[in-house]
C-alpha positions as CSV (number, residue, x, y, z in Angstrom):
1,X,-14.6,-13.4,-12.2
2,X,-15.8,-16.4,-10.9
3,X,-18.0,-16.4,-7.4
4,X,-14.7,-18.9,-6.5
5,X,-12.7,-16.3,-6.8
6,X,-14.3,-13.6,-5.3
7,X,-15.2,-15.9,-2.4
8,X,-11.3,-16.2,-1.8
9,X,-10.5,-12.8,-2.7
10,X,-13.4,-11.4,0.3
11,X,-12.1,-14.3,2.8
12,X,-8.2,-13.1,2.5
13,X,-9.2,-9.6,3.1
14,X,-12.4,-9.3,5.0
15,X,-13.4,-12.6,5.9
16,X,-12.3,-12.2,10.0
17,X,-13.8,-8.7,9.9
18,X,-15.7,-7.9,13.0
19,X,-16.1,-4.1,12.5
20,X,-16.1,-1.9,10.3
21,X,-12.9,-0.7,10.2
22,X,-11.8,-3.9,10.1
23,X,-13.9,-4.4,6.9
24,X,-12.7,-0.5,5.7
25,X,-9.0,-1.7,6.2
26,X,-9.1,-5.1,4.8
27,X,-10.9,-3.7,1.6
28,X,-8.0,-0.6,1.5
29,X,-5.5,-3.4,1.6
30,X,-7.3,-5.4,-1.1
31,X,-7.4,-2.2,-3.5
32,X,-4.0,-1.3,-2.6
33,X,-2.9,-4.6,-4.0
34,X,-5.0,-4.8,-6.8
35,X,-3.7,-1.1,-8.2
36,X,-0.3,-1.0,-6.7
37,X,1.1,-4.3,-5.9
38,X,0.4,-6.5,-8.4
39,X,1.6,-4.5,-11.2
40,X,4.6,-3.9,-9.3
41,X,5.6,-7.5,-8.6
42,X,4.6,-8.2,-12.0
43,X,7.5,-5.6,-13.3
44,X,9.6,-7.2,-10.7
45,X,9.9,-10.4,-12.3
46,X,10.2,-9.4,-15.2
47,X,13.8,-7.2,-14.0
48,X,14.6,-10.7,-12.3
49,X,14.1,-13.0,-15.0
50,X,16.1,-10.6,-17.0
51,X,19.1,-11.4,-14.8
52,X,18.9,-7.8,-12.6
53,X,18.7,-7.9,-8.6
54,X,15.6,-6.8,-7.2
55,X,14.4,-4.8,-4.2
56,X,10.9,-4.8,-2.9
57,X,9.5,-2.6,0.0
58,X,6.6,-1.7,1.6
59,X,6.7,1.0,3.4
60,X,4.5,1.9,6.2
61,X,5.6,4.3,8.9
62,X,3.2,7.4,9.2
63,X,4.7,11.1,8.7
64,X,4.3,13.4,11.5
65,X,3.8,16.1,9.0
66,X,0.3,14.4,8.2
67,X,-1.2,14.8,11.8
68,X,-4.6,16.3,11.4
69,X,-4.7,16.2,7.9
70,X,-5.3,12.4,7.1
71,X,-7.4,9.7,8.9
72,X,-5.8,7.6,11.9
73,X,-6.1,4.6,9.8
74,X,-3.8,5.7,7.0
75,X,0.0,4.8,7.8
76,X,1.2,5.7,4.9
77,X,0.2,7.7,1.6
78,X,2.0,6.7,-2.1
79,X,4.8,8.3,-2.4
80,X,5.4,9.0,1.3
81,X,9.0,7.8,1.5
82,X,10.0,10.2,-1.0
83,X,10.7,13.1,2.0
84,X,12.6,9.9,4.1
85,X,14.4,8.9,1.3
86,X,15.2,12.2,-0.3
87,X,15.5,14.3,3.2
88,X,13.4,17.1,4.3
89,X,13.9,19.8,1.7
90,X,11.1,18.6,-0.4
91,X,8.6,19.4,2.0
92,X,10.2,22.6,2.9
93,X,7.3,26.0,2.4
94,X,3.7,25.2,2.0
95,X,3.0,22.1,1.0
């Protein structure tokens, strides 16, 4: 990578940071994007130049279930729509 690019790259993300969470959250959302979203809107437009309708979400609401088991910080895990989607059931026992 260029220092060009990584100066953008640190300036979208972390570049208004005055904290440290708000460096913590702005580098979570630059990984996040880098492992999950770009490959997903890359596969998305590939469906959509093949003439198919596409559907892109991001979904952030935080699961009550998670209360004292994940950080404050963290809205939303992957795959954490699955049991809103899906319904209850496949959280039912010990999970």
């Amino acid at each position: 990578l260029t220092s060009e690019v990584v100066d953008r790259v640190y300036k979208e993300y972390m570049g208004d940071a005055e904290s440290p969470a708000q460096v913590r959250d702005g580098l979570l959302d630059a990984l996040g994007d880098v492992y999950f979203v770009t490959s997903a809107v890359e596969v998305a437009r590939s469906h959509r130049d093949a003439g198919h309708p596409v559907y892109f979400y991001e979904f952030q609401h935080r699961p009550s279930s998670v209360e004292g088991l994940v950080p404050e910080f963290v809205k939303a895990d992957h795959g954490a729509e699955v049991a809103f989607v899906f319904g209850k059931p496949f959280l039912a026992g010990d999970v």
